[in-house]
C-alpha positions, 0 to 999 in steps of 0.5 A: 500500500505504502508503494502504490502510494508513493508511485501515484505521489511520483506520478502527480509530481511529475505531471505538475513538473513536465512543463519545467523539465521539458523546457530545461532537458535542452539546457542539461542535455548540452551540460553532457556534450561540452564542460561550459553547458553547467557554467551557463546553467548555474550563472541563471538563477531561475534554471539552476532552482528549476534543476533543483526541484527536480532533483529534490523530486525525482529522489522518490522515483529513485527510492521507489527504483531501489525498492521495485528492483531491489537494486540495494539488497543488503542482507541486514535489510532483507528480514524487514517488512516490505513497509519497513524495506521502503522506509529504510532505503529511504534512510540509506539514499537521505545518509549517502546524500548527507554524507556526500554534502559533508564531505563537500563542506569539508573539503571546501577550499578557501579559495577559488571555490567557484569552480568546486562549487560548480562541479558539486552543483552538476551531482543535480544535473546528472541525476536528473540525467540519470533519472529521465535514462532510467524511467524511460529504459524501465518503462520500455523493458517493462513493456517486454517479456525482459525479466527483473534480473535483466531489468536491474542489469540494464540499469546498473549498466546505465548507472554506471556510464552516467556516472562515469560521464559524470565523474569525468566532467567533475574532474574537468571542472575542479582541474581549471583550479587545481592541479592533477593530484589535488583534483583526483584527492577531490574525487576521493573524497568527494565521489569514491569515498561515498560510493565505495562505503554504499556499495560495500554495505550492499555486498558485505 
């Protein structure tokens, strides 16, 4: 029940927002094919917040991807009820998201932090990305005789193209103010350490 609720949610949320995301897809889309795409999206106020609200929005889409798919399964989380299972991966998703702001405050630089600022604002625009990737390929596979395994394979493959895009174009941006091994340091902190401590508590 608590499922089906929060699909019709996801759904009403994002018939309110197709007209803002339509009009942005252009916008991050160029954000993809050339660094200077995030620069001219961040220097408008209006399309930056836009993005933001998406991103804020599409997390329950994602947590509902999680639960659907069970794309993270750790063992300490399997004898839960499904209630208690959705409500957790909630609480996994909201702690790697806190975790990965902290870092980012952490390691802030003093100065020049234009360009740090600009390759933490691009996590939003890559999810989004990555969100609009993922429901499309769902929607169609669901439509096929494809079985769940095959459905969460495609979607980890995906996950981790985007995220490496991602990963490149992050390091472009924090390599304008910092040298190669500060800006891979960066990346330690700011992507790998999140995400290696994510995926470790799924296969562990």
């Amino acid at each position: 029940m608590l499922f089906n609720i929060l699909v019709i949610v996801s759904v009403l949320l994002g018939i309110v927002l197709l007209k803002r995301f339509l009009q942005l897809l252009p916008v991050m889309a160029d954000c993809v094919l050339r660094a200077r795409g995030s620069a001219a999206l961040e220097n408008s106020v209006r399309t930056s917040t836009d993005r933001d609200i998406l991103a804020l929005a599409l997390l329950l889409p994602a947590v509902l991807l999680m639960y659907r798919y069970r794309l993270y399964d750790p063992v300490f989380l399997q004898a839960l009820s499904p209630n208690l299972y959705l409500l957790s991966l909630v609480g996994v998703l909201l702690a790697y998201l806190l975790l990965r702001f902290l870092m980012y405050l952490l390691l802030k630089p003093r100065r020049r932090i234009d360009f740090y600022r600009l390759a933490h604002k691009a996590d939003n625009t890559y999810f989004v990305l990555l969100m609009l990737l993922l429901l499309v390929t769902v929607g169609i596979l669901s439509l096929t005789p494809c079985n769940e395994l095959t459905i969460r394979r495609f979607i980890y493959i995906e996950t981790i193209v985007v995220y490496a895009v991602f990963l490149l174009r992050k390091a472009q941006f924090l390599s304008v103010s910092c040298n190669p091994l500060r800006t891979f340091l960066y990346l330690c902190g700011l992507e790998f350490l999140p995400t290696s401590l994510l995926v470790l508590s799924a296969v562990l």
